[in-house]
MIDOSE-1310 file (N, C-alpha, C; in nm, 2 decimals, decimal comma, always signed):
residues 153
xxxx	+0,08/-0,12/+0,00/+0,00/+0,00/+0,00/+0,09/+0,13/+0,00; +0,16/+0,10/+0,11/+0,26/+0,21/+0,10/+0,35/+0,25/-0,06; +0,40/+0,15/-0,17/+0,45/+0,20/-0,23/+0,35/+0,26/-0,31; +0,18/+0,20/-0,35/+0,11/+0,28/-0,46/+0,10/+0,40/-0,41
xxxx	+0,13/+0,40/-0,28/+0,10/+0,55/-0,25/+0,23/+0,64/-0,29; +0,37/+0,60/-0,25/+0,43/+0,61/-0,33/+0,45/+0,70/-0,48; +0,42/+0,59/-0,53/+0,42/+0,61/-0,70/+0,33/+0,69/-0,73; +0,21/+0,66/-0,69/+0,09/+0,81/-0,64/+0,14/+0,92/-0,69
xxxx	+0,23/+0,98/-0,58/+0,28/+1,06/-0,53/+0,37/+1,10/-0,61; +0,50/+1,05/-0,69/+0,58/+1,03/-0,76/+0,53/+1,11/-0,87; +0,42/+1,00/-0,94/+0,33/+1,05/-1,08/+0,29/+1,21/-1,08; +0,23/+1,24/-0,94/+0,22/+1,36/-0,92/+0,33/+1,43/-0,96
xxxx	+0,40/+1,45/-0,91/+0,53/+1,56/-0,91/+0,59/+1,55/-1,03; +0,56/+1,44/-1,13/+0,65/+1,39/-1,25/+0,52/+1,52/-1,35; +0,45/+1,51/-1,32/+0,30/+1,58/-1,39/+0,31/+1,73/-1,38; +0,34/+1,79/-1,26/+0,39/+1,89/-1,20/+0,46/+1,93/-1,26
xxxx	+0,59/+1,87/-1,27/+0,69/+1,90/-1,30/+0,67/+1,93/-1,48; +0,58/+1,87/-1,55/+0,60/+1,85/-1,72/+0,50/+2,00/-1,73; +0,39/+2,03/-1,63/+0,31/+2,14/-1,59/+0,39/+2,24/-1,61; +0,45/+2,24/-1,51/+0,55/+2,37/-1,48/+0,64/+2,40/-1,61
xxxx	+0,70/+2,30/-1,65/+0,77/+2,34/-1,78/+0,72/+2,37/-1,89; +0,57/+2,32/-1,93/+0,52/+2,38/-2,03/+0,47/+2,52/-1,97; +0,44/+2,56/-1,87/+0,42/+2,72/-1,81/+0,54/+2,78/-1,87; +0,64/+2,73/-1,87/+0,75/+2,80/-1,85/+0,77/+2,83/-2,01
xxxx	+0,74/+2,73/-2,06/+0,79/+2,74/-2,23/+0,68/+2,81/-2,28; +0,57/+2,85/-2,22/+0,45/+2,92/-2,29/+0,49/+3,09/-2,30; +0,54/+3,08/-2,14/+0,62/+3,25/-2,06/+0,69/+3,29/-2,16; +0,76/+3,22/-2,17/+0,89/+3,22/-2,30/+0,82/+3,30/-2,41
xxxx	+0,76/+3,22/-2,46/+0,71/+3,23/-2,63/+0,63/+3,37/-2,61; +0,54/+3,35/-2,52/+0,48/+3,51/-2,53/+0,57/+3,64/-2,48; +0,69/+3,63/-2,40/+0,74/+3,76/-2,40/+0,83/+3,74/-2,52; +0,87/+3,66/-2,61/+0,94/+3,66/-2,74/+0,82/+3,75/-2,80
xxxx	+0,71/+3,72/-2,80/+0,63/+3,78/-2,91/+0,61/+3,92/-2,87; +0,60/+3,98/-2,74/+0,59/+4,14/-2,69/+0,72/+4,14/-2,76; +0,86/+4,13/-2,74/+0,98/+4,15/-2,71/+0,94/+4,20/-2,92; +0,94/+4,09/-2,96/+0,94/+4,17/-3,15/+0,85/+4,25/-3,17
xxxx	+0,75/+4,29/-3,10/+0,69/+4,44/-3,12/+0,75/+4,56/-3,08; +0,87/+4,54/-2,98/+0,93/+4,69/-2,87/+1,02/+4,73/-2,99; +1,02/+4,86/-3,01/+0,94/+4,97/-2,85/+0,79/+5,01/-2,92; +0,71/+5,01/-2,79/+0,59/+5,04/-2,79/+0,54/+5,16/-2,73
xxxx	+0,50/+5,24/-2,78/+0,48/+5,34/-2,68/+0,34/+5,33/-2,61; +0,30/+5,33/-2,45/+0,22/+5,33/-2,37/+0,11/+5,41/-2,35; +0,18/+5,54/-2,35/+0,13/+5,63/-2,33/+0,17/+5,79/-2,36; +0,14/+5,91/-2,30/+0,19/+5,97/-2,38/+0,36/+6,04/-2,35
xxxx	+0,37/+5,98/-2,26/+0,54/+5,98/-2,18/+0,61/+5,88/-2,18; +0,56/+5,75/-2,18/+0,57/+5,56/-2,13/+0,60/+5,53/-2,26; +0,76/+5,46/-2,29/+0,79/+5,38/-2,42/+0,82/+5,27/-2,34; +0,71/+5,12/-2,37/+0,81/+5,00/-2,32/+0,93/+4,96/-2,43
xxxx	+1,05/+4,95/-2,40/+1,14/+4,94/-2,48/+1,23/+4,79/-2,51; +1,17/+4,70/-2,38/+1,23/+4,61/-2,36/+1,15/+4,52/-2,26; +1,18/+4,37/-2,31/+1,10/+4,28/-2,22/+1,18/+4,15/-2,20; +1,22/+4,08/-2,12/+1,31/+3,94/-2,09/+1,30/+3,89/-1,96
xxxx	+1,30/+3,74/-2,02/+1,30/+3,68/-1,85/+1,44/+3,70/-1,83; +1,44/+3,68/-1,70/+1,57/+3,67/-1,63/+1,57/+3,50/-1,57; +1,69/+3,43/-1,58/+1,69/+3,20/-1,52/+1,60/+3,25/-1,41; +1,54/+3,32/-1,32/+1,49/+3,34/-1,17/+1,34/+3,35/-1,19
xxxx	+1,32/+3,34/-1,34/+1,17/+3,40/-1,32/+1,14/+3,54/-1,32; +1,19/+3,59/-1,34/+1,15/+3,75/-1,31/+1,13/+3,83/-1,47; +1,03/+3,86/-1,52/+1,01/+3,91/-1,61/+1,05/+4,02/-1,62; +1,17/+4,12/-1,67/+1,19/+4,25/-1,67/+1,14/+4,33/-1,79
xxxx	+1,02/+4,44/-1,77/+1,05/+4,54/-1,87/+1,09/+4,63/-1,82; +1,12/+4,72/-1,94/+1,21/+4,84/-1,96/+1,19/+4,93/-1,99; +1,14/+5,07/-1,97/+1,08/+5,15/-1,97/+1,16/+5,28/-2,09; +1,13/+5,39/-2,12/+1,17/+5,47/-2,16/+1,05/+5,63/-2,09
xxxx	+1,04/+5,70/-2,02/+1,01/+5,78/-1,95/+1,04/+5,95/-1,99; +0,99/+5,98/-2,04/+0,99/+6,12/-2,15/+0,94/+6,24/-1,97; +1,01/+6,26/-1,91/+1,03/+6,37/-1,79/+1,01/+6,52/-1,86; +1,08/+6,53/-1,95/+1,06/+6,69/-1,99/+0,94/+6,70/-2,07
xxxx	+0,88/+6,62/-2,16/+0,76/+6,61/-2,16/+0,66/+6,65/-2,07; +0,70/+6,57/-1,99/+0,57/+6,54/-1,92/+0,59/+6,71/-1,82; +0,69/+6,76/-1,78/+0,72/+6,87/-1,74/+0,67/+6,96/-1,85; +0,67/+6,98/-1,96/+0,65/+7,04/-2,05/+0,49/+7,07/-2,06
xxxx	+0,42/+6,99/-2,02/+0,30/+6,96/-2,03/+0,22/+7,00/-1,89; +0,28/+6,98/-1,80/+0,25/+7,06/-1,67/+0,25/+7,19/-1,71; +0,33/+7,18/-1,72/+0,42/+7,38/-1,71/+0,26/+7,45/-1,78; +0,25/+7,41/-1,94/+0,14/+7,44/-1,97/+0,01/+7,45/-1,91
xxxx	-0,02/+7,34/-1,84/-0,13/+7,32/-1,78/-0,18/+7,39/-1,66; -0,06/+7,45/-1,64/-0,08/+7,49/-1,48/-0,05/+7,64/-1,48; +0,01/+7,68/-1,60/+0,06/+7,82/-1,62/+0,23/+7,84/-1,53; +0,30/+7,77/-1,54/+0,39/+7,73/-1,44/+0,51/+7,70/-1,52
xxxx	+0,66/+7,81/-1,49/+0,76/+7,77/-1,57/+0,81/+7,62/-1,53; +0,86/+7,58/-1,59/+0,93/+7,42/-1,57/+1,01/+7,45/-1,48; +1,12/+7,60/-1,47/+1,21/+7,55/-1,35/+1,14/+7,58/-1,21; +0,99/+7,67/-1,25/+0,96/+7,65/-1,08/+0,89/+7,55/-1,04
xxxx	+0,84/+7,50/-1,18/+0,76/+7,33/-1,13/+0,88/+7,22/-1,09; +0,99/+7,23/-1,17/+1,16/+7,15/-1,06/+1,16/+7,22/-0,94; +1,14/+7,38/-0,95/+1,22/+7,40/-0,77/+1,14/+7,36/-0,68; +0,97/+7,39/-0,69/+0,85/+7,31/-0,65/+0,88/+7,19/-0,58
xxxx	+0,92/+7,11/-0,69/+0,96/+6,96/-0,68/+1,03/+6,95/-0,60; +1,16/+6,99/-0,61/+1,28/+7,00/-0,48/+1,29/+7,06/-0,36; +1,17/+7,12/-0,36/+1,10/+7,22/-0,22/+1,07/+7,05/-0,09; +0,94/+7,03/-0,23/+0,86/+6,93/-0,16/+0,94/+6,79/-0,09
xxxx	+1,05/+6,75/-0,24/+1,10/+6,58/-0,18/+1,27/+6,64/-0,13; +1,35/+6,76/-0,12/+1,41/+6,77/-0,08/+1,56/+6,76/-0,16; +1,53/+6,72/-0,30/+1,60/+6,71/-0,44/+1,51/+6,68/-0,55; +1,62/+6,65/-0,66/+1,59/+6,61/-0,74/+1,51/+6,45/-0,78
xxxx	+1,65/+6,44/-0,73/+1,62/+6,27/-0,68/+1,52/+6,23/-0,61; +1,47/+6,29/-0,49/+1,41/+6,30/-0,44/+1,27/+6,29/-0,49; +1,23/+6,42/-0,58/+1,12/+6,42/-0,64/+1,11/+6,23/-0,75; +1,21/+6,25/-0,82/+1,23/+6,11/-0,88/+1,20/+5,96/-0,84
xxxx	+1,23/+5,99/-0,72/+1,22/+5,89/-0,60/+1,02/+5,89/-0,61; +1,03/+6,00/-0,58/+0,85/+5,98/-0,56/+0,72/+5,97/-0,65; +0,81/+5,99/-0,74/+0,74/+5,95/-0,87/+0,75/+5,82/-0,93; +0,84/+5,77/-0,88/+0,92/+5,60/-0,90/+0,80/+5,55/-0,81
xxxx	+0,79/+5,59/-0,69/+0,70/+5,50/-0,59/+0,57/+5,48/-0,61; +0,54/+5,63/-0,67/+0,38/+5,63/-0,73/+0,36/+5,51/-0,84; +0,42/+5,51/-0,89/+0,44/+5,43/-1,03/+0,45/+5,31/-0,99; +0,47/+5,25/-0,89/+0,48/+5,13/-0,78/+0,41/+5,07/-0,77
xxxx	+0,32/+5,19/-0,70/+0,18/+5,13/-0,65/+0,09/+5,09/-0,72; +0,08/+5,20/-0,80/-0,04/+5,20/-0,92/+0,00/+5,04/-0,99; +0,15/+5,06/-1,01/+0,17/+4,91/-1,08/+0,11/+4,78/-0,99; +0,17/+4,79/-0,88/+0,14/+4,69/-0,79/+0,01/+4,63/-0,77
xxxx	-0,10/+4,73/-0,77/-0,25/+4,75/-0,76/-0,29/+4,64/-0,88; -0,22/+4,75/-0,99/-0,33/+4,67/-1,16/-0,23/+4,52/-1,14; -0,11/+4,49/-1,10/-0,07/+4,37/-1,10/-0,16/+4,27/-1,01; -0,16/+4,30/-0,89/-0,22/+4,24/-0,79/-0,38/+4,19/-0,80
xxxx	-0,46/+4,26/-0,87/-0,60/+4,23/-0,91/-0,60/+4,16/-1,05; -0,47/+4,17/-1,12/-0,54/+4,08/-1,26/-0,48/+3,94/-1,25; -0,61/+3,85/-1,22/-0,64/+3,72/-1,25/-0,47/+3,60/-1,29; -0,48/+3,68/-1,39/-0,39/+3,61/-1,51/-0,23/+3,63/-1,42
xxxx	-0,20/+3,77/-1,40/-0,07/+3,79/-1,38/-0,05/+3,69/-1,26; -0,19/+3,72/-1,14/-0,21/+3,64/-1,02/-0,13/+3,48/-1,05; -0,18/+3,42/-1,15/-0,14/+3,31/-1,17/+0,00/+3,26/-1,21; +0,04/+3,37/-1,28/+0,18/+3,37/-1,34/+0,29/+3,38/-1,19
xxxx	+0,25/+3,45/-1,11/+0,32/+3,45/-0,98/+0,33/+3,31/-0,92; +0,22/+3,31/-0,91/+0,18/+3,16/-0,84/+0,26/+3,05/-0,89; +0,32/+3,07/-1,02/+0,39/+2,96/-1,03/+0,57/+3,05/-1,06; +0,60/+3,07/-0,94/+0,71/+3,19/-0,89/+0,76/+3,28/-0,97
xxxx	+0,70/+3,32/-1,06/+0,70/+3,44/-1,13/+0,74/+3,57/-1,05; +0,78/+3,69/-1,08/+0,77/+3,81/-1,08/+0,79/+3,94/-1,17; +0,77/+4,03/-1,13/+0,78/+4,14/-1,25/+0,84/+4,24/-1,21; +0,99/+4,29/-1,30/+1,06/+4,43/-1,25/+0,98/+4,52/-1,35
xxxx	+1,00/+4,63/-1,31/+1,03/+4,76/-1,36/+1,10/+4,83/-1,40; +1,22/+4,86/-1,51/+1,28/+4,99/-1,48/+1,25/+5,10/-1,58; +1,30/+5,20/-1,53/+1,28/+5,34/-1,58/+1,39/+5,39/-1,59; +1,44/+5,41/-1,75/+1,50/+5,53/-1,77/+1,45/+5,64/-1,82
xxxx	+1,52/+5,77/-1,84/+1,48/+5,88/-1,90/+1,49/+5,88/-2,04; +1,47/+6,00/-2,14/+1,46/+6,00/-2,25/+1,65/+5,99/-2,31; +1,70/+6,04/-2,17/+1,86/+6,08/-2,21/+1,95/+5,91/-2,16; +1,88/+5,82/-2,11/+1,91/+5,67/-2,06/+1,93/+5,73/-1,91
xxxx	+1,93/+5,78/-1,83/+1,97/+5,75/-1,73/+1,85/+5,72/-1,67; +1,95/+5,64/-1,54/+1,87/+5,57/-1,47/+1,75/+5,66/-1,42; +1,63/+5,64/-1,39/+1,54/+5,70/-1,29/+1,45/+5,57/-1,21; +1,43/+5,46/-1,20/+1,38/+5,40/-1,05/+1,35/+5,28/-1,12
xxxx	+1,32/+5,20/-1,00/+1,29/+5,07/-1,05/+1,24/+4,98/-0,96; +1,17/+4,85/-0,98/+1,06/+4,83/-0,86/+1,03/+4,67/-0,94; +1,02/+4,58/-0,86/+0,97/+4,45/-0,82/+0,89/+4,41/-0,79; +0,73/+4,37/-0,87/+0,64/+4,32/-0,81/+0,62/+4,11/-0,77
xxxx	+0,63/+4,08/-0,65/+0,62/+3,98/-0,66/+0,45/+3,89/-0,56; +0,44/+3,76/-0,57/+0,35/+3,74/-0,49/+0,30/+3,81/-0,35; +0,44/+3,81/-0,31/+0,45/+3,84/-0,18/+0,39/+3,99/-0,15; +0,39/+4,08/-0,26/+0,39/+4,19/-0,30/+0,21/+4,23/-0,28
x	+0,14/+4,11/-0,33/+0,03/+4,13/-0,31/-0,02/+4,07/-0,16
């Protein structure tokens, strides 16, 4: 009795196991298929530019982040020169970076949020998936970057 339980048992994990790999080769094939559309632009600041797993599971995309834009478009909107909407900025978070920093985190959340409630991504975690973030600017430098994982939700 004990070994059918066994082999039971065995079968399972052998099943599991062929599960898990076809997950994995599916992950694959569909970020190959995002990956030959980039760059995509998102929105009207947001280029995704890049998408790849990393051996850990971690799906990275890659951002491109149009800052003076989107400053440009404030400034407008608000009747507000761009360097007082920066000094503004630097008032509030205490730099530059600072302000950067806080717009990296917003961008966090909001991500974390639409990750956390869709179904699908839910699942992709579940089988130890995760998802980075980074952000550069329009000039490549770095500006933030962020890790959503199960645990996350």
């Amino acid at each position: 009795m004990k070994s059918l339980r066994f082999f039971g048992y065995l079968a399972l994990i052998i099943s599991s196991c062929s599960y898990a790999s076809q997950y994995d080769e599916m992950t694959r094939k569909n970020i190959s298929q995002i990956a030959a559309g980039l760059p995509s632009k998102l929105d009207r600041y947001t280029t995704l530019t890049g998408i790849f797993l990393q051996p850990n599971k971690v799906i990275v995309h890659s951002y491109t982040y149009d800052v003076d834009l989107e400053f440009s478009d404030e400034s407008t909107a608000t009747n507000t020169s761009i360097s007082q909407l920066k000094s503004n900025g630097i008032e509030k978070y205490g730099s530059y970076l600072g302000l950067i920093n806080a717009w990296g985190e917003e961008k966090r959340r909001f991500a974390t949020n639409s990750i956390c409630t869709n179904p699908d991504i839910i699942g992709l975690m579940g089988q130890g998936y995760s998802i980075s973030h980074i952000y550069y600017d329009t000039h490549g430098a770095f500006m933030h970057s962020y890790e959503v994982s199960i645990k996350s939700c």
